[in-house]
N, C-alpha and C positions, 0 to 999 in steps of 0.2 A: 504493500500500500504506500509506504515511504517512496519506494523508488518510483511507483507510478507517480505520485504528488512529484517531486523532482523533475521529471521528463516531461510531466503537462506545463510546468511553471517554464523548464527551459524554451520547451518548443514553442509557447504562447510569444516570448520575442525572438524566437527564434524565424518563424514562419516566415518574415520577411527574405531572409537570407536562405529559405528554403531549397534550393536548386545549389547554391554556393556550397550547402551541410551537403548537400544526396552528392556531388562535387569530391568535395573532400574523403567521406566516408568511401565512396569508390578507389577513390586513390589509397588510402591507407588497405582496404582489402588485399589489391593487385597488388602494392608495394610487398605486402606480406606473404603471398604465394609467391609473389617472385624473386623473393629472398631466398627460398629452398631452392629455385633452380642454379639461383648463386652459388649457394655452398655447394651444390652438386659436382656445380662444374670447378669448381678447386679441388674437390675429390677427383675427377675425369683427370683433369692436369695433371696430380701426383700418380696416378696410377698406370698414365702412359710414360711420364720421365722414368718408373722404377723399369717399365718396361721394354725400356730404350728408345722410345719415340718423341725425337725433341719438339720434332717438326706438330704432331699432335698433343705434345704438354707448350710448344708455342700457342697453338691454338685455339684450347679452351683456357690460357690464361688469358688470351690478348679478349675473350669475348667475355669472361671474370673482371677482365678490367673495365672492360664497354661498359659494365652493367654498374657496375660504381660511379659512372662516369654520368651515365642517363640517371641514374637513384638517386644522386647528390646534385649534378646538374639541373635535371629539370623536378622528378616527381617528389622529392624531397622538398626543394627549393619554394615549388608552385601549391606544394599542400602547407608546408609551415606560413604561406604568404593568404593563403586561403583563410583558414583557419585564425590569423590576426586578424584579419578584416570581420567574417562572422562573429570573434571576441569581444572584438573592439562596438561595435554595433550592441551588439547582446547587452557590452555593461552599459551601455548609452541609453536604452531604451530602459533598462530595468531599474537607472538608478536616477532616470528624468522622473517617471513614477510613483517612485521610495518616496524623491526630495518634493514631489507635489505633493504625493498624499500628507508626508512630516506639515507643510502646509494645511493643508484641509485638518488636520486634527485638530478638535477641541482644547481652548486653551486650560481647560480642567487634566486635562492631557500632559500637558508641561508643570502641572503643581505637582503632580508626582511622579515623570518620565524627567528622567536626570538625561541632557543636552548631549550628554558624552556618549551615551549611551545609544541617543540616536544617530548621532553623527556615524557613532559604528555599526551600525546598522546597515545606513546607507549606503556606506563606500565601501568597505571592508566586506563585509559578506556576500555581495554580489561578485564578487572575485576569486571565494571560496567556490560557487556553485561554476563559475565561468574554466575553473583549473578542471574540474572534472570530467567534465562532456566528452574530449579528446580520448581520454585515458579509457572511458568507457568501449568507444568507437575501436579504440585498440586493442581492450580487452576482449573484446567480441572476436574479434581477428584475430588472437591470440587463441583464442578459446578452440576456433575452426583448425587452428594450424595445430594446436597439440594434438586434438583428434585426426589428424592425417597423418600427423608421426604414431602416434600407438596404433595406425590404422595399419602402416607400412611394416612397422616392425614386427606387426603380428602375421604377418606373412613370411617370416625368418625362424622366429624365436615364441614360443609363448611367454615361456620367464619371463626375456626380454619386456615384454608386452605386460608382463604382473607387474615386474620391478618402477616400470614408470606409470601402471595406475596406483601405487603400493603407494610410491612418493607426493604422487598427490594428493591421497587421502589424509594421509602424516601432516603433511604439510598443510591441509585444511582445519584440521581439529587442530594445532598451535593457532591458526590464527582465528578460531572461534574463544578461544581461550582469552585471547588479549583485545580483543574489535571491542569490547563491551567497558573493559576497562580505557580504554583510548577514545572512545566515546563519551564517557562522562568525565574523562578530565579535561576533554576538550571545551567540554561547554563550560567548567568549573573558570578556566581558562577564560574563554569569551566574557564571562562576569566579571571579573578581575577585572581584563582589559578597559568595561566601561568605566568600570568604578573609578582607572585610575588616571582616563582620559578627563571625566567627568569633574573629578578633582582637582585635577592638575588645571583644567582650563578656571577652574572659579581661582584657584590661586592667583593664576598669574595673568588674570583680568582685575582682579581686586589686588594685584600686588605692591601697590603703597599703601593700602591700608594694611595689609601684612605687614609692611616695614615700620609704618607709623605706630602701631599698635605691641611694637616686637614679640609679632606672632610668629616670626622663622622659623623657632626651635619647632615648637608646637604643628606647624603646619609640615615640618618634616618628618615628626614624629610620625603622622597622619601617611605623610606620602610613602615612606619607610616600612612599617608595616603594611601597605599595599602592594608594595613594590615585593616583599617578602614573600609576600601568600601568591601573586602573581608567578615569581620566577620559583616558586615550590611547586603549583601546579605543573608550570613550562618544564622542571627537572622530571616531575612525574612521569608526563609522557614520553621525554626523550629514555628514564630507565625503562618504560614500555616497549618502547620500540626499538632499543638498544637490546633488549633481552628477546623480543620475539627474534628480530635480524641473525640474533647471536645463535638460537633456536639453530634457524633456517639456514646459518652456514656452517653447522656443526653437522645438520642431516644433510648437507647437500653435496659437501666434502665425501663423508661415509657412504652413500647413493654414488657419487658420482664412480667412486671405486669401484662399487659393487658391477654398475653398469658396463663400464671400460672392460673388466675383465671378460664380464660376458661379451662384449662387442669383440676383445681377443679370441677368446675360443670360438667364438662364431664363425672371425675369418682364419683361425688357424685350422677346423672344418672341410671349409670352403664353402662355407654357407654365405658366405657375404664377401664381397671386392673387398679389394682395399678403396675405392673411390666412393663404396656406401659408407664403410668405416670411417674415413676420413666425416664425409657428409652428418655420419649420424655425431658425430663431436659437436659439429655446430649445431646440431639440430638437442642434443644433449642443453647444451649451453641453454638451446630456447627453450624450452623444459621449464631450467629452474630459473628463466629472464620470465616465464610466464609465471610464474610460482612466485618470484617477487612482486611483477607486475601487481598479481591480482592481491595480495596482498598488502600491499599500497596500495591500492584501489577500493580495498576495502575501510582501511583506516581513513582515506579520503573519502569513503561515503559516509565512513559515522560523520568524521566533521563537519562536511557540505549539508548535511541535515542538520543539527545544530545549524548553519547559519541559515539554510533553509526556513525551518522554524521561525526564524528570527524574523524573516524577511516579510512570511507570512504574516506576521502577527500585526502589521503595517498594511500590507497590499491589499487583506482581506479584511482586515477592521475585525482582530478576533479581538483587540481590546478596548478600542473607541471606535464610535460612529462617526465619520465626517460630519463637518460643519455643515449644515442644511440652511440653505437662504430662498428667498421667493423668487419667480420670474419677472416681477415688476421693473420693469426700468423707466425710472421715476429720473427725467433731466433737470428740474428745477423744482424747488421747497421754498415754504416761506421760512421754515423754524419753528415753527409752534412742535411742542411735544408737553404728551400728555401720557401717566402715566396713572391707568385704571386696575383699582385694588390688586396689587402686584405682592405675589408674596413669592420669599426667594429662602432658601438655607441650604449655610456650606456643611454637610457631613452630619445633616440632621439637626446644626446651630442656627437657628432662626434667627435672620435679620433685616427683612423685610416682613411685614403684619401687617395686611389689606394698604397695602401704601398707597396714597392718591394725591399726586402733582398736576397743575400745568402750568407749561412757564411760554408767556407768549414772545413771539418774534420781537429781533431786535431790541433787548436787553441785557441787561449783566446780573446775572442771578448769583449769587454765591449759599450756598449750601454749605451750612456750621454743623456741630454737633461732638459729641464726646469719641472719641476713639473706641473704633469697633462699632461703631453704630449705623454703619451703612451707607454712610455719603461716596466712597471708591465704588461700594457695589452697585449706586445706581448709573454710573458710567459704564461699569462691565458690565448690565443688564442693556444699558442704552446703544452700548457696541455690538451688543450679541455673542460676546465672549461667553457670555451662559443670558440661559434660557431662564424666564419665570416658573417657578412653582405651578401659580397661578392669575391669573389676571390677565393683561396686556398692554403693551408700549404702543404709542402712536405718534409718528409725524405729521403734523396736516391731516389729522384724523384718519390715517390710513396703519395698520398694525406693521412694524417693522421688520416682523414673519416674511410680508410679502413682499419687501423689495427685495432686489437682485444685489447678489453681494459686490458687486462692482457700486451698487445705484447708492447704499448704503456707507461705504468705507467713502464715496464721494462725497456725501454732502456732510460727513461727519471727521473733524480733525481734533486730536487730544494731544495736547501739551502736560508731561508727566513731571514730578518732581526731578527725577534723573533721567531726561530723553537719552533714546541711543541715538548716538551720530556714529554714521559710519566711519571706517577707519578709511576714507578718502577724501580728495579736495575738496574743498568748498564747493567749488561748483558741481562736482558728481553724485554730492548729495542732493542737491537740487534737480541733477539729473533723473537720478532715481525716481524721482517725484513726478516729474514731466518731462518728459527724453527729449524732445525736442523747445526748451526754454531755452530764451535767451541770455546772454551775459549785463543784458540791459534791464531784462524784465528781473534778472536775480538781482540786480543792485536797487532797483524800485524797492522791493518785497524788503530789500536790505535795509534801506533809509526807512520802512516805516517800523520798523522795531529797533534803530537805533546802533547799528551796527556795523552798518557802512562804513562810515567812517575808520573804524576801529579795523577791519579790512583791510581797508584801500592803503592802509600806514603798512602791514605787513610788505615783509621780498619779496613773497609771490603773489601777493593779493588774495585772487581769489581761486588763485591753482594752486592754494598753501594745504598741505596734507594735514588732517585733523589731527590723525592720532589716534588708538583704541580707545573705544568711547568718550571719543572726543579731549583724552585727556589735555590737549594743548589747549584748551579753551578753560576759560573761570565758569563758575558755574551758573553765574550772570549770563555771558556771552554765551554759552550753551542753550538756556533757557531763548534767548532772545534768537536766535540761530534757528531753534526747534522751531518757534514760531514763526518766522519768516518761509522756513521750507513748509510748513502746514499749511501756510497762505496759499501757496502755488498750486493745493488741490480745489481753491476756490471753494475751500467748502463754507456753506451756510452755518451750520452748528459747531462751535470749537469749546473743547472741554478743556479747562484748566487746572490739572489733580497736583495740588499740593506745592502750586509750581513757584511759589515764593518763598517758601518757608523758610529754606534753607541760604536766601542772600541778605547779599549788604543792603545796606542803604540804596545808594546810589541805582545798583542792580534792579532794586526793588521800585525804584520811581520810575526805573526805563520801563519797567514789565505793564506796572500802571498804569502809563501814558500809553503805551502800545495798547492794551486791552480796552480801555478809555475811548481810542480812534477806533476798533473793530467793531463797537456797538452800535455805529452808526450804519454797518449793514447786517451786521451776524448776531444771535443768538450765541450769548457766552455765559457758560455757567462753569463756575468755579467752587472747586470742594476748596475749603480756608480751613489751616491748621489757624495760624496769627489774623484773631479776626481785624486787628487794624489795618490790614492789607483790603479790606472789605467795607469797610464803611459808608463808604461811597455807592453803593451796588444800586442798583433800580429794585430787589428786592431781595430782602436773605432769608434761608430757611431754614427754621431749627430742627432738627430731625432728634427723635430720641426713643430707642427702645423699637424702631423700626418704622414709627409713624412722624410724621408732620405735627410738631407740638406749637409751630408757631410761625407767623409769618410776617413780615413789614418791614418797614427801613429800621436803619438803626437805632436812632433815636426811638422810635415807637416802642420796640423791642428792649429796649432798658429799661422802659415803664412797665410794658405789661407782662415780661418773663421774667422769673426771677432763675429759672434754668440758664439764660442767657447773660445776667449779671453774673452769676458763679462763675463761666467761661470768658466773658470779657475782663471783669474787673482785676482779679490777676495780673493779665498784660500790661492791660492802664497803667496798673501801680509802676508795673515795670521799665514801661516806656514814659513816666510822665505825661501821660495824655487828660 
């Protein structure tokens, strides 16, 4: 059942390439019958020079050499050349797939799928199943050619004909013995690897706070004992397959004698040439090259399953469902969003209870409340990063179920406490955004968040490489950077999570004055950790315990909430206000 799942998943991208594979697998058949005629004819050669015929030991070597000549030249040459290309294809198609479907997963998906682990997913295991196909193709033809050798021999000798089905039975039950073990260390193995991809990338993405923090010892501690149980698994299998190997050329040594002798008395007899003798050496040889063969071919199939598995677990959604979005394609909104008895919990923690908002077009809403109480989640509910419990979201009174996930990530842009900025130029950030923008339209977007300038002063302006998440940038100029590239998707609704909290002054009055000028065409609502950042708003909402406890300007909200004095007055003190 394994190997059927295996061959339906290869041949599904394979199909294209289907005449190149029927191609190649033809050429590796012939190649392998007509390697017996090979060694034949270096038998013929030594059996006519014992016989004193130079002229016919010239002439099956010079057609012994032809064939090396034509084998290496062309059908060697033209099948390894084959077989790169249907490779090369194969991983192209199976890991454009992987990396869209990693896309379409739900982001409840990434709360508890560690990054490292899909990345190896991706790339990595579609390479295990791509190494095996060939070996397959070969072992088949391997398979045909041993039965034509115990076919031939049993027409000399029966012994003969025991002794080499004898050895392949031997040599079968060794490698039933150890497949099962090299199996489950293999995938022990693949765990490790994510854990320690997974790890190593959060280090040294957050590597000044590592340093700033002097967490080094601590984080090596971490990566140290990874590293350990990784290369303890990696020794396991290498003493697996060191001990089967060692097995297999202990019996193959003892075989090989046993056979040789009988192939001597066979031709001391005269039951066989010397040019079968000679022939059957090499064909000996292919014996136990198939005996190894299929033996690596097997330890390659426990692995390729394991990552098999793995791959499945992605392509078929045996652990999450894709993202599901509407067919609506919605080109223009006004903003209005409204939000009818919406009830949401993460992991059976309830944090959303019957919630009911609407916030109309073109204004600046800010959204307060205690930590944990659900102001992020109604941005991730309004993204569609998760789905309601129950109720429903509406833009312009239509359920955000039904728009189209293009129509939806359009008209909705979020500015995060820590945006990610790609680790490239200014402008290719921008590009990302709209491929075809101009360096004109990016310096507009620039000057209205305040940034331009601060640009235009850099060496390279605005071909200056950012850095991993953005580290060349303050966390000002990042915030204000996030916003400028959000502009460019022209979206109507821009959410603002958290996205002052963490600057200076200065930073904080650009962000301000930027959000300040977007209200005059866009619906901006902002979740406020520091509600002085918010004072100013067209209307703020106190959220508490899941529900709307309060609604109005600031000042209202000082008189009539005493929940909202708790949370302001604090600051006050702190700021002097």
């Amino acid at each position: 059942m394994e190997l059927f799942l295996l061959l339906k998943t290869q041949w599904h991208y394979l199909k294209e390439d289907q005449y190149k594979f029927i191609v190649f697998a033809f050429l590796v058949f012939f190649g392998s019958f007509f390697s017996l005629v090979y060694e034949y004819l270096f038998g013929l050669a030594v059996d006519n020079l014992v016989a004193g015929s130079f002229y016919m030991f010239s002439l099956y070597l010079f057609f012994h050499a032809l064939y090396s000549i034509i084998d290496l030249g062309l059908f060697h040459f033209y099948k390894e050349l084959l077989y790169t290309r249907i490779e090369i294809n194969f991983f192209e198609r199976i890991t454009k797939d992987l990396f869209q479907k990693g896309l379409d997963l739900p982001v409840r998906a990434f709360d508890k799928m560690r990054v490292g682990e899909l990345v190896n997913k991706i790339y990595t295991d579609p390479q295990q199943i791509t190494n095996i196909l060939p070996k397959i193709i070969r072992s088949v033809s391997r398979i045909i050619i041993v039965i034509f050798i115990i076919g031939l021999a049993a027409t000399f000798s029966w012994i003969l004909t025991v002794q080499f089905i004898l050895l392949i039975i031997i040599k079968t039950i060794i490698s039933l013995k150890y497949y099962p073990q090299i199996k489950s260390t293999s995938k022990k193995i693949k765990a490790e690897k994510d854990s320690f991809l997974s790890l190593a990338n959060q280090i040294f993405f957050g590597v000044r706070d590592v340093k700033a923090l002097g967490l080094k010892k601590n984080m090596q501690k971490l990566v140290d004992k990874n590293v350990k149980d990784l290369f303890f698994q990696s020794f396991r299998v290498r003493y697996f397959n060191l001990s089967y190997y060692t097995l297999l050329g202990l019996l193959g040594t003892f075989m090989e004698l046993v056979i040789f002798l009988t192939l001597g008395y066979l031709y001391f007899l005269g039951d066989i040439t010397l040019a079968l003798f000679i022939a059957f050496q090499w064909y000996i040889w292919r014996l136990f090259d198939f005996s190894r063969q299929i033996a690596q071919l097997g330890a390659d199939y426990q692995q390729v399953i394991v990552s098999l598995k793995r791959i499945n677990t992605i392509l078929d959604n045996e652990l999450y469902d894709d993202e599901k979005f509407g067919n609506r394609k919605i080109n223009k909104i006004k903003g209005e969003i409204t939000f009818q008895d919406v009830n949401f919990a993460y992991d059976d923690q309830k944090v959303l209870d019957n919630f009911n908002l609407t916030i109309k077009p073109k204004q600046k809403i800010a959204i307060v409340g205690r930590s944990g109480v659900g102001k992020t989640t109604i941005f991730n509910l309004l993204l569609r990063f998760y789905d309601p419990d129950a109720g429903q979201i509406l833009i312009d009174g239509m359920p955000i179920t039904e728009f189209s996930q293009a129509s939806l990530r359009k008209h909705i842009a979020i500015i995060r406490q820590e945006p990610y900025i790609f680790n490239k130029t200014i402008k290719e950030n921008f590009k990302m955004i709209k491929p075809n923008i101009t360096l004109r339209e990016i310096r507009e977007l620039c000057k209205k968040v305040y940034i331009d300038k601060y640009i235009m002063s850099l060496e390279d302006k605005y071909d200056t490489l950012i850095g991993e998440g953005g580290i060349n940038l303050s966390g000002g100029q990042k915030q204000r950077l996030s916003i400028a590239r959000s502009l460019a998707k022209k979206s109507k609704i821009i959410l603002f999570d958290e996205s002052t909290s963490s600057l200076d002054n200065e930073s904080q009055n650009y962000i301000k004055n930027t959000i300040n000028d977007l209200t005059k065409d866009h619906t901006v609502l902002i979740v406020a950790h520091r509600l002085s950042t918010i004072i100013d708003a067209d209307l703020i909402i106190l959220i508490d315990n899941g529900e709307v406890k309060a609604m109005g300007k600031h000042s209202d909200l000082l008189m009539e909430s005493d929940l909202y004095n708790k949370l302001y007055q604090p600051e006050a003190l702190e700021l002097n206000v």
